[in-house]
N, C-alpha and C positions, 0 to 999 in steps of 0.2 A: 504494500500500500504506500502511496504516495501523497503526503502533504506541502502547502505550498503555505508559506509564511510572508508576509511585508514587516519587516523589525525597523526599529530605532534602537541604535547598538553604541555605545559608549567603543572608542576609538581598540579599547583591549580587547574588549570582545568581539569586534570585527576584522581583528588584526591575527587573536590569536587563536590558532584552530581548537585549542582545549576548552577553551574558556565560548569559543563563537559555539559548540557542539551545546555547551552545559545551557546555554542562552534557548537554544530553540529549544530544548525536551523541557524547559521550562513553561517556554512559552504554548507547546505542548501537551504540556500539564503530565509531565513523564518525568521519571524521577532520573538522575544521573546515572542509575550503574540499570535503566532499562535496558535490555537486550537487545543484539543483532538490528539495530539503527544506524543509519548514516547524514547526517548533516552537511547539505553544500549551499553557494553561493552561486546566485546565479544573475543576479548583477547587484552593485555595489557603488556608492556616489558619497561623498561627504561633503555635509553641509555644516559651513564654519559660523555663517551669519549669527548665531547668537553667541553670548559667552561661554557657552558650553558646546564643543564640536560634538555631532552628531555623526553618525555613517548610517545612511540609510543602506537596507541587506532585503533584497529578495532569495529567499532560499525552501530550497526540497527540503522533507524530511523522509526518506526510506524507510520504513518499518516492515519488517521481514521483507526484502527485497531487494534488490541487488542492482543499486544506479547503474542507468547506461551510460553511454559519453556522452558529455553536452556537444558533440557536434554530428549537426543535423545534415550536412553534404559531405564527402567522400569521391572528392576526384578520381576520375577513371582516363587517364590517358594511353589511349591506344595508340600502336604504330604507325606512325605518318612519315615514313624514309621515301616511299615513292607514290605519294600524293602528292597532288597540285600543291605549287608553294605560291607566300603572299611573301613580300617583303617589310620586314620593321626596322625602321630608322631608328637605334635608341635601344638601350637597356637597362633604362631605369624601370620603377614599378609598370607604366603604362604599357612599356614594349613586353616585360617579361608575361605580363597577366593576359596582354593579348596571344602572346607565344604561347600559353596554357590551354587559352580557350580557342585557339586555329585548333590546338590539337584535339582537342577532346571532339569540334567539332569537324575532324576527320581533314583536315588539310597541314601540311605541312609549313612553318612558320624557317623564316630564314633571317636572320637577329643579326644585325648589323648594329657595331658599337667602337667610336670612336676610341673609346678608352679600353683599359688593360681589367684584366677578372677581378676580382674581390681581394685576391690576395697580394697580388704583384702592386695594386694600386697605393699600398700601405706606405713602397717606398716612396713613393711621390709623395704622399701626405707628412713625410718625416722630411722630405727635403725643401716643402716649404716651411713647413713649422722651424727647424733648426736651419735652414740655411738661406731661406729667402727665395727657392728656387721656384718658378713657377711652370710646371707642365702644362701646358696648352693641351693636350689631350688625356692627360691623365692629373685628377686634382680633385676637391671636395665634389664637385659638380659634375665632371664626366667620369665612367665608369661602373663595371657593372654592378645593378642597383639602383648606381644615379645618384643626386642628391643627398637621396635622405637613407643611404646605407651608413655613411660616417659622418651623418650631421642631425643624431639624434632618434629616429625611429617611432615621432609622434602617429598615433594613430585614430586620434581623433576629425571626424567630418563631419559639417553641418549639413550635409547629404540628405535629404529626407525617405530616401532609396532603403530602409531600413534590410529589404531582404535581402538584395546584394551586398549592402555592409557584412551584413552577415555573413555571406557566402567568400567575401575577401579573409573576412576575417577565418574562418573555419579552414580556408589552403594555407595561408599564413601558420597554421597551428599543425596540419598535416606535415608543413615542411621544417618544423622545428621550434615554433614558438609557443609557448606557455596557453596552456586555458587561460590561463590570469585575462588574456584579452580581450575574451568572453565576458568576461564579466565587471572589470571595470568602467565607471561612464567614462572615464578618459583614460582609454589604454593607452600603452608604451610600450616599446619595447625594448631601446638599448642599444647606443651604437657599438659597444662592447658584443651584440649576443646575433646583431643585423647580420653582419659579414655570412655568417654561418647557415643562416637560413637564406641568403641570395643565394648563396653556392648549391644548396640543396634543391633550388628556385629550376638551377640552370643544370644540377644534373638530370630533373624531369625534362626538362625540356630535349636532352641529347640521348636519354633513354628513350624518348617516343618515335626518335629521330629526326627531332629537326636538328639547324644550325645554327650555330653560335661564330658570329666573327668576330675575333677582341682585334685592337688596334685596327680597326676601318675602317675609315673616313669616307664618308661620303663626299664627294666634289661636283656629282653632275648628277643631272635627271634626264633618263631618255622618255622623250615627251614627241609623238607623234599625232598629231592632228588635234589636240587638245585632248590627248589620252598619254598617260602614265606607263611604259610599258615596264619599267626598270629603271635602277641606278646605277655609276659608273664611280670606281673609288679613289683611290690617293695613288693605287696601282695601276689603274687603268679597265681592270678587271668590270666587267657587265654583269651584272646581276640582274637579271629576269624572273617575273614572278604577275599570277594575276592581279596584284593591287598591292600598294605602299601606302604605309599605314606610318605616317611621320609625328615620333613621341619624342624628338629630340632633346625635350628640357626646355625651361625658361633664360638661357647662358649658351646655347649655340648661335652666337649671331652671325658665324660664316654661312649657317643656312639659311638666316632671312636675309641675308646680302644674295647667296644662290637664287633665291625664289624671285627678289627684287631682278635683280639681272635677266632673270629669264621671263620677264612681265609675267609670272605667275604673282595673280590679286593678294595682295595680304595688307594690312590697313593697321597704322599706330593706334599703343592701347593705351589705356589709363593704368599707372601702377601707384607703387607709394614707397618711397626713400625715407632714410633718416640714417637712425643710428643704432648698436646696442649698448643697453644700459644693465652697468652689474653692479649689483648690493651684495651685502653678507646675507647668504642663503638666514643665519639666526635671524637676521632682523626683518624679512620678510615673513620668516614661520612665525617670529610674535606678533604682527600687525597681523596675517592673516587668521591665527588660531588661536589667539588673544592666551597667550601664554608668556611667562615673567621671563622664564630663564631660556628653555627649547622645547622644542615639539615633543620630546618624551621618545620611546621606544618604537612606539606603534606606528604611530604618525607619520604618512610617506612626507617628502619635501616640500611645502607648500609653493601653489603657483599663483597666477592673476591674470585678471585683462582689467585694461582700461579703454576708454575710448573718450576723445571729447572732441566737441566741436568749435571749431575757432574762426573766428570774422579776421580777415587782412585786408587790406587794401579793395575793402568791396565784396570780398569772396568767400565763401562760408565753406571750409575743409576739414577732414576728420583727422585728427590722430588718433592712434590707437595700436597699444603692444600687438605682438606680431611671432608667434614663436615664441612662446616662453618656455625657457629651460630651467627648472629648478634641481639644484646639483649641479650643473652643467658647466661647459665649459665652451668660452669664443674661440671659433678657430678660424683661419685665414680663408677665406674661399673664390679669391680671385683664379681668374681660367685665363689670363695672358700676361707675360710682363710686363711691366710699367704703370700694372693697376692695382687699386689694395681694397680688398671687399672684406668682411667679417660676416659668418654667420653663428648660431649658435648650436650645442651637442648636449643630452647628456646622456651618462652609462646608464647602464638598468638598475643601479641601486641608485641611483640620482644621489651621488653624498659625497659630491664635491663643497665645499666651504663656500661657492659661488652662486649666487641666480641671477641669471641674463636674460634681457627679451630685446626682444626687435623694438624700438619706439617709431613708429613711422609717421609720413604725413602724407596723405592721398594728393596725385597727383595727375590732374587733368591736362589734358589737350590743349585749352588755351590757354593755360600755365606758361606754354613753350613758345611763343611766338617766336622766337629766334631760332627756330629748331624747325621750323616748317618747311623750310628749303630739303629738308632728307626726305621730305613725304612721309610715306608708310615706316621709316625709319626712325622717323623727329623726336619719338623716348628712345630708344634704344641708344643713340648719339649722347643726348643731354646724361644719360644713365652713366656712357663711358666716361664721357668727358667727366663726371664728379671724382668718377671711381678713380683716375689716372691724378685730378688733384690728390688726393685724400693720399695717394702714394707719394707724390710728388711733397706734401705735406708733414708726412710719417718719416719722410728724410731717404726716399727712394728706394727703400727697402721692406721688406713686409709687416715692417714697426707700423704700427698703426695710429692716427694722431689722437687725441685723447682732451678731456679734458673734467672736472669735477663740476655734479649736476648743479648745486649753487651757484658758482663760481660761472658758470655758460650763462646760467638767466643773468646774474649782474653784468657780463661781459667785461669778466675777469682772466687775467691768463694763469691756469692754476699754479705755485712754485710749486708743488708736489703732485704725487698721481700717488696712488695707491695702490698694494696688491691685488694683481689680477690674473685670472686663468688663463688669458689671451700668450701662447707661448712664446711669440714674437716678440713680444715687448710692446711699450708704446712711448709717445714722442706728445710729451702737454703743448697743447696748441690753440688758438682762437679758436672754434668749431665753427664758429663765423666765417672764417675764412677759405671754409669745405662747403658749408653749406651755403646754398644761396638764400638772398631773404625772406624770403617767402616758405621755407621753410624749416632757416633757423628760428625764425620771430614766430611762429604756431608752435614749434616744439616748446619754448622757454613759456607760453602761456600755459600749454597743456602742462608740464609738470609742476606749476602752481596749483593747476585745477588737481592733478593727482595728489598733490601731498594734502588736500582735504579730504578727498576721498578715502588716502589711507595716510590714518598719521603717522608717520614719521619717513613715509616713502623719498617726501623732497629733503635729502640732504647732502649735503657737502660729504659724507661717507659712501658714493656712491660717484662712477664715474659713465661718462658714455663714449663710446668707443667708434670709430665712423671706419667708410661709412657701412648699413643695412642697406642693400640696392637691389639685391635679389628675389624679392618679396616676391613678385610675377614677372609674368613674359610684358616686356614692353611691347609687344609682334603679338597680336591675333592673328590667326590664320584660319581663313572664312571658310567655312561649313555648311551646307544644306540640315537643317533640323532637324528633320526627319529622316533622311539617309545617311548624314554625317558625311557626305561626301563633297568635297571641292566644288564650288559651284562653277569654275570656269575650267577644272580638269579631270575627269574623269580619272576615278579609279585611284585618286589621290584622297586618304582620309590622315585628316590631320587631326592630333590626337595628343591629350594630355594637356601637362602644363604651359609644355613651350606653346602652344597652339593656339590658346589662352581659354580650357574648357578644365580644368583641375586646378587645387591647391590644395597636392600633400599627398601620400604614398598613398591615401585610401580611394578618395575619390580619383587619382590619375591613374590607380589599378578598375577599377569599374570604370571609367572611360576607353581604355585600353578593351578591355573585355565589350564591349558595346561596341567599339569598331572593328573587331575582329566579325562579331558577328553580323556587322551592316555590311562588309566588305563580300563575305562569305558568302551570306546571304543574295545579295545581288550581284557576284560574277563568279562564286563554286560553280562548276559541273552540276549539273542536277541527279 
């Protein structure tokens, strides 16, 4: 028999499984040493808002009975070595998920990726951290996984798609990831624990038989008659296939420069820049869980969002954190040299001494008037150009320039900076002098407006670190709605984040999977 509980759980009790077990046979009305029962969790949220943290707990209770697995799909990929192949640009989440779902739906997926495997990529990520080095094809942002394999592993989406979340999340969990994901409302999972489950990603993928290309650059589209027939690479090499399913990422801009060149339609988007901002992880856990000294045992790391709205020169813009890391750590995430981006990471026990978030400020189209001359280009431009300041800034090296949160609002030059996880170092500097005004002058209002919202958030023990540029694709790449297909190329489905239709491993994996299946769907074999 099975019973189904809704609890309000004091933070021990839903932390610890002796104590979470003794809680339901209570609630139960069953005594502790009842027999042959089982207690789980089947989702899990905590709420801080009042002075006492709360963990709300959905949970089974088994009695004589024997739990199944909370997961409700079980991928079945079958042999696709001499099935029709599609082609995918990219092997972050969107390319791999759709490489999952060519196969199960019988066609053979052919994975093209700029960057090097999971494992070899690590050296690149050590040689810019310790030595400034930056790979253009292999770095935070290319390589297999993509992004968000060593830049944290959030798996939260505001997706309203609940069954597909689910379905992402359940292969996620076949290929090496914790139930835990299941069941928290903001899963995680760890850039420490990511690497392992992409690899396992990409061994299905080469047991079904498809292909995997590491270091392969795409450089051309064979494009006849307003039809996609294949791509052509850094080798010269033709790759042919019924349809190219393009998941490049939001940071390949040799390929919106390709599409531009070859008057394939693609149109600037609106993104949002700023900076990241890191406090002592303690001093966020006592603002958010209103605790004296720390969060206690139980208590994962606390995080936040903010958002406010700011009037400039006429113009009403949001800011709002973007990525927040608690525990975590800034790492270097620029994809060319002479440019210096930061994004943020944390492990799966998130218990680094740091919490960082993205601060950003939304930014429009007519923002750029000076930037209209690139066309479909004009953020993508305005985006670089910050980025090569902000290095040029940092002292041309991957130090990054800095400066302390009080200290920025009075438009002060800080003499000190303060410990930080950022492994490059940093370089105190104007933050004015990275950012332009219109988006340093919303930042210094908004974190006024935040340190009332949380007391003690605006302080001088707190620094922000430039710039966060990578937020989205500055490049939309236009789509039919219904078919997800290129409206001026056939058989071209543009896909994921770079494209401007995802933000973040879950939803650019159920994007991926949705073009897999429109692709399929409208030019498989019947």
């Amino acid at each position: 028999m099975k019973k189904e509980f809704s609890l309000k759980l004091s933070p021990e009790e839903a932390y610890d499984p002796e104590l979470f077990q003794q809680a339901v046979l209570k609630r139960a009305g069953l005594t502790p040493d009842f027999p042959q029962v089982f207690a789980r969790q089947t989702r899990r949220s905590i709420d801080a808002r009042g002075r006492k943290v709360i963990v709300n707990v959905e949970a089974d209770l088994f009695i004589n009975e024997k739990p199944g697995s909370l997961l409700d799909h079980s991928p079945d990929y079958p042999f696709v070595g001499n099935a029709e192949a599609l082609i995918i640009v990219g092997a972050g989440p969107a390319g791999m998920f759709a490489a999952l779902r060519a196969i199960e739906l019988g066609i053979k997926p052919i994975l093209i990726e700029r960057g090097k495997d999971v494992r070899a990529r690590r050296r690149d990520l050590a040689a810019i951290n310790k030595e400034g080095i930056v790979n253009p094809d292999s770095n935070y942002c290319f390589g297999e996984g993509g992004a968000g394999t060593y830049s944290d592993g959030k798996l939260y989406t505001r997706s309203k798609k609940r069954g597909d979340i689910r379905r992402i999340m359940e292969i996620l969990v076949t290929h090496g990831a914790t139930e835990e994901i299941l069941v928290d409302a903001h899963p995680h999972i760890g850039t420490n624990k990511l690497p392992v489950l992409v690899a396992k990603l990409r061994e299905s993928i080469l047991e079904a038989g498809g292909e995997i290309h590491f270091e392969t650059r795409v450089e051309d589209l064979i494009i006849k008659e307003d039809e996609i027939k294949g791509v052509i690479t850094q080798a010269g090499d033709q790759i042919h296939g019924i349809g190219v399913i393009l998941a490049t990422g939001h940071s390949a801009r040799d390929i919106f420069q390709l599409l531009d060149r070859k008057k394939v339609f693609i149109e600037a988007k609106p993104f949002a820049l700023g900076v990241r901002i890191e406090h002592a992880q303690n001093l966020i856990d006592r603002i958010q869980y209103h605790c004296e000294v720390d969060r206690g045992p139980y208590l994962p790391a606390s995080s936040y969002s903010l958002v406010h709205q700011t009037q400039f020169q006429g113009k009403q813009r949001g800011v709002f954190s973007f990525c927040m890391c608690p525990g975590g750590f800034i790492v270097p995430a620029a994809t060319a040299p002479g440019e210096l981006v930061v994004n943020g990471m944390s492990p799966s026990r998130r218990d680094s001494r740091f919490a960082n978030s993205g601060m950003v400020v939304s930014v429009e189209l007519e923002d750029l008037p000076q930037y209209q001359k690139y066309g479909p280009l004009a953020a993508m431009h305005f985006q670089a150009e910050i980025e090569q300041k902000a290095w040029e800034l940092g002292g041309k090296t991957q130090t990054a320039p800095a400066q302390r949160m009080v200290d920025f609002v009075k438009k002060r030059v800080s003499t000190s900076l303060l410990d930080t996880s950022y492994q490059p170092g940093l370089n105190s500097v104007e933050m004015r002098e990275v950012l332009l005004p219109f988006i340093a002058e919303r930042m210094a209002m908004a974190f006024t407006a935040f340190g009332q919202k949380m007391k003690g958030y605006f302080t001088n023990e707190a620094q922000i670190i430039g710039v966060e540029s990578r937020t989205s694709s500055p490049v939309r790449i236009p789509r039919d709605r219904e078919t997800f297909e290129h409206p001026q190329i056939k058989r071209l489905y543009p896909c994921g984040e770079g494209a401007g239709y995802a933000g973040g491993i879950v939803s650019a994996a159920m994007d991926g999977e949705r073009c897999a299946e429109k692709l399929i769907e409208a030019y498989a074999k019947k």
